[in-house]
N, CA, C and O atoms as a MOPAC input file, in Angstrom:
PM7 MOZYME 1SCF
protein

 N    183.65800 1   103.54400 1   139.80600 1
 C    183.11800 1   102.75400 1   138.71800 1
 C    182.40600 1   103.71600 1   137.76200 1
 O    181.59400 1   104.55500 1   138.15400 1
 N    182.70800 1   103.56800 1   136.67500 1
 C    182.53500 1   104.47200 1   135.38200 1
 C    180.80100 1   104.23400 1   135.07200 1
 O    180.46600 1   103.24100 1   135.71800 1
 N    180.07600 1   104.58200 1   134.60800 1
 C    178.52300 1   104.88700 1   134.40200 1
 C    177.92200 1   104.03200 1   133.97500 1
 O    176.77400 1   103.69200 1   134.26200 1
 N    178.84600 1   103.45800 1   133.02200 1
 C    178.47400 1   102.10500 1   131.74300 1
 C    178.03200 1   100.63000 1   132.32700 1
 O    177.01500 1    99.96700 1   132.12000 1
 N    179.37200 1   100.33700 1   133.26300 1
 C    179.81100 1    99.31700 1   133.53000 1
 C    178.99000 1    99.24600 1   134.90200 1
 O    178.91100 1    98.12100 1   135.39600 1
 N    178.31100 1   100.39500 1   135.64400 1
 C    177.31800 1   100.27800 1   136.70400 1
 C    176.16000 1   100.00800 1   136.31500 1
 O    175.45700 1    99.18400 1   136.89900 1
 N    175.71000 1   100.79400 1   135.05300 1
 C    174.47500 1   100.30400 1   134.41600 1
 C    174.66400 1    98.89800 1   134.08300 1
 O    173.67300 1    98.18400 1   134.23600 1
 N    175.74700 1    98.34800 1   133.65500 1
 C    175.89600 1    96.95900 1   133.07400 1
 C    175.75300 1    96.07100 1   134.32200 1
 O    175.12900 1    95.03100 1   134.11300 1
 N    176.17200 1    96.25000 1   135.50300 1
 C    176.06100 1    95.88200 1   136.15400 1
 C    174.59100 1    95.45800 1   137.32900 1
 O    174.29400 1    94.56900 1   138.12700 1
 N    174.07500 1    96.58500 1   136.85300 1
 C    172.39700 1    96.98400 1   137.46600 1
 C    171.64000 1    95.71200 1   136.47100 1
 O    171.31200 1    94.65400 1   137.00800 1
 N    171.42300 1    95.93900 1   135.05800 1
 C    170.50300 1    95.16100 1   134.00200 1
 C    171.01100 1    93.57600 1   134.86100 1
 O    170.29300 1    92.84200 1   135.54100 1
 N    172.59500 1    93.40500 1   134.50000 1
 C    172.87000 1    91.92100 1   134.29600 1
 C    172.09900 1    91.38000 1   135.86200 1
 O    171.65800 1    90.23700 1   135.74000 1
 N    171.93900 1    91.79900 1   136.83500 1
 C    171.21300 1    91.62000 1   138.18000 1
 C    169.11300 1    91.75600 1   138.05200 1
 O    168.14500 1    91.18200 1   138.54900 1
 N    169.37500 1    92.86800 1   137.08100 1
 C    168.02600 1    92.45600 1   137.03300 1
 C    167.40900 1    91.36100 1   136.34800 1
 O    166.42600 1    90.72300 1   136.72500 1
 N    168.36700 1    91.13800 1   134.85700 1
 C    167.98200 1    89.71400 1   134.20100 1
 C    167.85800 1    88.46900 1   135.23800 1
 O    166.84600 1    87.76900 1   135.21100 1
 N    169.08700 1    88.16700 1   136.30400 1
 C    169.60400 1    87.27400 1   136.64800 1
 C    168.35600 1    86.86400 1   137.92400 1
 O    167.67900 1    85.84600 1   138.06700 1
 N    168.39900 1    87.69800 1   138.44500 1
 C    167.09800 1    87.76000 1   139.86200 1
 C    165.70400 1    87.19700 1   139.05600 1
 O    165.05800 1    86.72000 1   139.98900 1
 N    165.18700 1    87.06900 1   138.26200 1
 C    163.98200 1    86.70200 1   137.90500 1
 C    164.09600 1    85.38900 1   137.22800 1
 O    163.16600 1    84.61800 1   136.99300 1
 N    165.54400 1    85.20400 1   136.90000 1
 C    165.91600 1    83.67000 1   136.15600 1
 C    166.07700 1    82.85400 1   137.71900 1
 O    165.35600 1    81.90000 1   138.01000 1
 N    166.70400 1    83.17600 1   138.26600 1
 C    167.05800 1    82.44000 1   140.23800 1
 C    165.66700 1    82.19100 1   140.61300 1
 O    165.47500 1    81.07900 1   141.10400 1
 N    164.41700 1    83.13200 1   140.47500 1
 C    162.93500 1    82.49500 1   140.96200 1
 C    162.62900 1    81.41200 1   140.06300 1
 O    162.06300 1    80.35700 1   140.34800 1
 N    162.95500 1    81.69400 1   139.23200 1
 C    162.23500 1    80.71200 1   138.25400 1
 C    162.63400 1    79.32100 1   138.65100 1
 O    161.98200 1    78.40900 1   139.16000 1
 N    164.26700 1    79.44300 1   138.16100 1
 C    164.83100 1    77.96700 1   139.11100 1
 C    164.66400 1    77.48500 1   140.36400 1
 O    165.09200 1    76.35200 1   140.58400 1
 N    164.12700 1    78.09900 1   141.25400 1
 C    163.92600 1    77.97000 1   142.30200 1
 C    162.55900 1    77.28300 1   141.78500 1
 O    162.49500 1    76.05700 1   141.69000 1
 N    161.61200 1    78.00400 1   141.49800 1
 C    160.29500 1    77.38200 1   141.40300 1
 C    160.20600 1    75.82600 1   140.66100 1
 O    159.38600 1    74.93600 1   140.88800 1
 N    161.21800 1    75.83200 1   139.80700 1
 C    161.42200 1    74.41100 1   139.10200 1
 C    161.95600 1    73.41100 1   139.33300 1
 O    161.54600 1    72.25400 1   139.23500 1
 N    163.38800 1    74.01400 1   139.81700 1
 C    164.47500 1    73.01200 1   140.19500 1
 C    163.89700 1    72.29500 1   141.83600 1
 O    163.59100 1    71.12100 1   142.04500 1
 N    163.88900 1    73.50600 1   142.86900 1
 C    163.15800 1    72.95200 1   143.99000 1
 C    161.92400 1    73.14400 1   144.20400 1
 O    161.59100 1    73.26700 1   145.38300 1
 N    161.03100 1    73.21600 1   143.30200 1
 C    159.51400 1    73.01100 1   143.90600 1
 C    159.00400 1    73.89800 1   144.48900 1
 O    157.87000 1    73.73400 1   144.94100 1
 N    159.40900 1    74.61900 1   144.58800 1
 C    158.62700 1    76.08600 1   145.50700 1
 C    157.84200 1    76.70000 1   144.75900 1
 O    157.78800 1    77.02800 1   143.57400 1
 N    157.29000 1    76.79100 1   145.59500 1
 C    155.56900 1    77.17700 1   145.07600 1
 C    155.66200 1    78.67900 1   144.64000 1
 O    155.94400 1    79.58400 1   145.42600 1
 N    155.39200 1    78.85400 1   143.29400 1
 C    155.04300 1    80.33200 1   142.55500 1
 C    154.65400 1    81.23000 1   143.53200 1
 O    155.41600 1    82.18500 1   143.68400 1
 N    153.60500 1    81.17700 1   144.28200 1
 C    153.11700 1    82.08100 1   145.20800 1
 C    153.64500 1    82.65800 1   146.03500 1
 O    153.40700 1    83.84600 1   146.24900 1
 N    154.88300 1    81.64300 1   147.01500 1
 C    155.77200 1    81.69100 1   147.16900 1
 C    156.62300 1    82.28300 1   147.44000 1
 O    156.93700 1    82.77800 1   148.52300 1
 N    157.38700 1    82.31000 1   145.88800 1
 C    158.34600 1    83.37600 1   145.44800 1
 C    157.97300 1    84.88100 1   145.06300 1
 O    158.71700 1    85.85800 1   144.97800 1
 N    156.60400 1    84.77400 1   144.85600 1
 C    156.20700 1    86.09200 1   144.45600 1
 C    155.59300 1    86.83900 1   145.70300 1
 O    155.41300 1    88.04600 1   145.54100 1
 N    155.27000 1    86.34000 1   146.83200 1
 C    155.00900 1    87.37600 1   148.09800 1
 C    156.40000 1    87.40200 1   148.65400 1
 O    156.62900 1    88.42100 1   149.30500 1
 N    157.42700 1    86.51700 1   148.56500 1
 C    158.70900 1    87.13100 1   148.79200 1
 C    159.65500 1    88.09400 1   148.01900 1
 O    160.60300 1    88.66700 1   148.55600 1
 N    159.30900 1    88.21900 1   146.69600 1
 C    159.62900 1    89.20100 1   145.75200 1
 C    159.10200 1    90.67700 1   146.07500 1
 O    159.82200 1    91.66500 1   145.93500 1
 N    158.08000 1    90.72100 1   146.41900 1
 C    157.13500 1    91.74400 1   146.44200 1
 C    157.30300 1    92.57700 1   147.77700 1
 O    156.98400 1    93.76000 1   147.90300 1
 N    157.97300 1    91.59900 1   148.95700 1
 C    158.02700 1    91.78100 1   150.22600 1
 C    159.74900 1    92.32400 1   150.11000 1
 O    160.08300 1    92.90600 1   151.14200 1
 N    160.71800 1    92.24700 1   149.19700 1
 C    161.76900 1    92.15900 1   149.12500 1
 C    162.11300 1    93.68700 1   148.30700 1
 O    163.04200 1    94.48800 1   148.40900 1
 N    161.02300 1    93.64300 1   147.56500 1
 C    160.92800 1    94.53500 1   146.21700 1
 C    160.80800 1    96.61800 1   146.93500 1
 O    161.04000 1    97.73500 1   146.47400 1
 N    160.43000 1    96.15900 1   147.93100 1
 C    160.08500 1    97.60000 1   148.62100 1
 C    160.89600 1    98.10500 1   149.17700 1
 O    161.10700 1    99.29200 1   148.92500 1
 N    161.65900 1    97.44900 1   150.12400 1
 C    162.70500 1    98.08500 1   150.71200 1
 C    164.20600 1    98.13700 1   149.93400 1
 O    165.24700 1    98.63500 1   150.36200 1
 N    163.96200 1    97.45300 1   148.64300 1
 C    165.62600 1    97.60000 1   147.87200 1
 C    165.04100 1    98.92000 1   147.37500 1
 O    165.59100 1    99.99300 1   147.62100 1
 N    164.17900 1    98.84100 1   146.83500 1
 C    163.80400 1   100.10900 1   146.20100 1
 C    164.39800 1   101.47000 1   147.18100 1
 O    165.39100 1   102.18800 1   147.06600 1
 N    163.68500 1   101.44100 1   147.81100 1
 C    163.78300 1   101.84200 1   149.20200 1
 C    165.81400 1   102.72200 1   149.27500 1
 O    166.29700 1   103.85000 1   149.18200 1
 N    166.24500 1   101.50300 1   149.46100 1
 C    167.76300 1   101.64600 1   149.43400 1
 C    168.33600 1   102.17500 1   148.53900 1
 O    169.32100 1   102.87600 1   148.77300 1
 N    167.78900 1   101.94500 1   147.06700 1
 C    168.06800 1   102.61900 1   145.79000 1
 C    168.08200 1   104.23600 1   145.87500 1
 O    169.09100 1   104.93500 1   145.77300 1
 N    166.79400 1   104.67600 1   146.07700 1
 C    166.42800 1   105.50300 1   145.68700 1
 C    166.98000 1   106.54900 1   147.23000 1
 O    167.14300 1   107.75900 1   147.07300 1
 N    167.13000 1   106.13100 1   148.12900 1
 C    167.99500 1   107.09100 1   149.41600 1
 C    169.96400 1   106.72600 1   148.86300 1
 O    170.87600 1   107.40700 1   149.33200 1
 N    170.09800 1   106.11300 1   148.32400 1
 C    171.77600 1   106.01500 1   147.69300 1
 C    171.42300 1   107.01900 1   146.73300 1
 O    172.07800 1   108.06100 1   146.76400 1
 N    170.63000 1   106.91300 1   145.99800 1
 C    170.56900 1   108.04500 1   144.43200 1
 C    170.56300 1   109.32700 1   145.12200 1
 O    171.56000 1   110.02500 1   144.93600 1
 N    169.40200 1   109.90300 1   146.08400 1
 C    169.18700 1   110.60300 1   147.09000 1
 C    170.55700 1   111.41500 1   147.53200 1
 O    170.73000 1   112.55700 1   147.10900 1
 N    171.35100 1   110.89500 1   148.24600 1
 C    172.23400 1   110.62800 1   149.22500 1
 C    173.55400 1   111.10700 1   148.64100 1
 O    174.51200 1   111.47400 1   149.32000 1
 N    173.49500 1   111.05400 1   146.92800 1
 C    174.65100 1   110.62100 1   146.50100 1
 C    175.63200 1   112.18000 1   145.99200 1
 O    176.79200 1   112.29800 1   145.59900 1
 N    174.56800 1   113.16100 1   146.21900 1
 C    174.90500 1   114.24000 1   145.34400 1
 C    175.09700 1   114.55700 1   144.38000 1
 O    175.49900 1   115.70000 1   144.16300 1
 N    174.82600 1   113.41200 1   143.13900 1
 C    175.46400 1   113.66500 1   141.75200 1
 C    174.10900 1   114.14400 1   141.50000 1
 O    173.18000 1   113.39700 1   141.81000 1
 N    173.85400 1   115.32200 1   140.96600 1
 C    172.63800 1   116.15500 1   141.28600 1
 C    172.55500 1   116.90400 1   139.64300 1
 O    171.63900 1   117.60500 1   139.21400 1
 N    173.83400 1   116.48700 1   138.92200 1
 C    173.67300 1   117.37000 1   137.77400 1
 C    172.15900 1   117.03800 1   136.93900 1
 O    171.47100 1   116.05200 1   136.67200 1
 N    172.12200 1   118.85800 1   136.67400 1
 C    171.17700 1   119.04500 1   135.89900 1
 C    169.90200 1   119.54200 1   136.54000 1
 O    169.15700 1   120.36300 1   136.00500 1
 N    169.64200 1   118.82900 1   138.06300 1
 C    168.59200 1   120.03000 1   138.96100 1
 C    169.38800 1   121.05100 1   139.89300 1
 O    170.39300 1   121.08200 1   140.60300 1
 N    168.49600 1   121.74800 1   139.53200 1
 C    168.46300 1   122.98400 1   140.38800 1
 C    167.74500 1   123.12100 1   141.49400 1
 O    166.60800 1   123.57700 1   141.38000 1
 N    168.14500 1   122.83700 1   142.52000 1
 C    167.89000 1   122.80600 1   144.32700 1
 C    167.99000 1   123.93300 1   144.94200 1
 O    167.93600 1   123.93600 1   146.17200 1
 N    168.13400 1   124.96200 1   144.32300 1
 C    168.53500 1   126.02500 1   144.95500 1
 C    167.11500 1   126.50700 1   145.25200 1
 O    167.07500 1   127.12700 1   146.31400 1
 N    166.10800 1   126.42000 1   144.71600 1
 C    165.20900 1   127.15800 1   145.44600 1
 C    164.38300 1   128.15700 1   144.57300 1
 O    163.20400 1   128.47300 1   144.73400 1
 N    165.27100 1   128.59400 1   143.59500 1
 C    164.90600 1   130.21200 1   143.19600 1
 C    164.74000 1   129.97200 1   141.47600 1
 O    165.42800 1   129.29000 1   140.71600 1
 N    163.70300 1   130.70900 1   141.24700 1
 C    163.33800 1   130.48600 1   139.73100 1
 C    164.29900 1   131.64800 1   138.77300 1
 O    165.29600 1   132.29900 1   139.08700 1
 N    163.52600 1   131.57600 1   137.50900 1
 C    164.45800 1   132.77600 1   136.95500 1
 C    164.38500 1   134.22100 1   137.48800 1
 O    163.19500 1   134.53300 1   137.52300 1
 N    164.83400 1   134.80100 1   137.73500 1
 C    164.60100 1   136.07900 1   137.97300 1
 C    163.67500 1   137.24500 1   137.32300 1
 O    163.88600 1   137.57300 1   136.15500 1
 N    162.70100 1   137.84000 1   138.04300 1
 C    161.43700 1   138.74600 1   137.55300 1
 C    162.23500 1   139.92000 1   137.17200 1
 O    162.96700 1   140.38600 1   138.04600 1
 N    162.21800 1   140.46100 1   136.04400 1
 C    163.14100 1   141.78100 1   135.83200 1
 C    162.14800 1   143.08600 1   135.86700 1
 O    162.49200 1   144.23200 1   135.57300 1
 N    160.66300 1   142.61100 1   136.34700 1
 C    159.99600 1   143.74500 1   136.98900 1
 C    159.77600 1   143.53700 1   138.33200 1
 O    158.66000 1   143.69500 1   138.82800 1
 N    160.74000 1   143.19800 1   138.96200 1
 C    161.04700 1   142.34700 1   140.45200 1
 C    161.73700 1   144.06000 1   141.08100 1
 O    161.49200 1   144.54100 1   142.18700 1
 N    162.56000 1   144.65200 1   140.06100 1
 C    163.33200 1   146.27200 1   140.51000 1
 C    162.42200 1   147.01900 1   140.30500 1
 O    162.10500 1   147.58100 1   141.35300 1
 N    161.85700 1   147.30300 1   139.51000 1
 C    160.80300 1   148.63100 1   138.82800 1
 C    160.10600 1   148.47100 1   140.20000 1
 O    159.99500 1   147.58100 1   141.04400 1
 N    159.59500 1   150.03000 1   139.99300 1
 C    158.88600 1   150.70100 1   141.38600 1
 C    157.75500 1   150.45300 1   141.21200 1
 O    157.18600 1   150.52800 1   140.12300 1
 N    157.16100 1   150.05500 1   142.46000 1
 C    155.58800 1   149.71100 1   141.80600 1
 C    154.23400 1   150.97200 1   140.95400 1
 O    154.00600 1   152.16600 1   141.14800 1
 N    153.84000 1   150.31200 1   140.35200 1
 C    153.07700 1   151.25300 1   139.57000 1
 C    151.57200 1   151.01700 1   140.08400 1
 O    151.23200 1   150.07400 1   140.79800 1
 N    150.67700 1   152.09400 1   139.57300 1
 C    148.90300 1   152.22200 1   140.25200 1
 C    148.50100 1   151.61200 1   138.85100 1
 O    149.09800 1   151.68000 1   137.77700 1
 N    146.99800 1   150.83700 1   139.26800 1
 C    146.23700 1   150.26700 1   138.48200 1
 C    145.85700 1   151.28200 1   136.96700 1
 O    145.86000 1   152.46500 1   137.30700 1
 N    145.64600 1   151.17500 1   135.93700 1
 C    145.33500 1   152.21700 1   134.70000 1
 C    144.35400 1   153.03600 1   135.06700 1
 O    144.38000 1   154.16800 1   134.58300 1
 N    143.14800 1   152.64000 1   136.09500 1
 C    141.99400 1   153.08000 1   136.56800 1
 C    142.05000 1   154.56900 1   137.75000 1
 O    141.36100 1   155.57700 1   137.91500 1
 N    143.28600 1   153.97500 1   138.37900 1
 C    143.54600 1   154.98100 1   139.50600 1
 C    144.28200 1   156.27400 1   138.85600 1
 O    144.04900 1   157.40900 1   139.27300 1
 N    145.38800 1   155.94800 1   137.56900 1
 C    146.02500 1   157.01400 1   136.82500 1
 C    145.56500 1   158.35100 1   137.00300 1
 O    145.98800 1   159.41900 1   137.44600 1
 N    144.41800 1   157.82900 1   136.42700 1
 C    143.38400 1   158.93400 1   135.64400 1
 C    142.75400 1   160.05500 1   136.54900 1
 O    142.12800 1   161.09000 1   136.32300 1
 N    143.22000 1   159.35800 1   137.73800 1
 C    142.09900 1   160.74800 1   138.69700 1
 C    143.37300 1   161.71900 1   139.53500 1
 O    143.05500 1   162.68000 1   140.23600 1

């Protein structure tokens, strides 16, 4: 599935999930409170799942995991004595 149509797919679920409480709270009577300690209780572990799939997934472009910064190019040069020690 192409990038677009997953994002399209992600929003149209997030619109839709907060319209389903609502009806719920209206259509059958369920109490606001309710729906919102079950949201909240629900809300952690998708996350949860999200973010170990993103994790998980390897599409990694753009970080660098390797470990290693740019390279010191006085990392070769031989070490040198303080200006103080030169002198004697």
């Amino acid at each position: 599935m192409n990038m677009n149509k997953k994002h399209a797919l992600i929003m149209l679920a997030c619109c839709l999930i907060p319209l389903v409480a609502l009806a719920a709270v209206f259509i059958f009577k369920i109490p606001a409170n309710s729906v919102i300690y079950v949201g909240i209780l629900l809300l952690c572990p998708a996350l949860h799942l999200l973010m170990m799939k993103n994790m998980m997934s390897g599409d990694h472009a753009g970080h660098d995991h390797s470990g290693h910064s740019l390279p010191n190019k006085k990392a070769n040069a031989p070490p040198q004595l303080p200006a103080d020690e030169k002198k004697s």
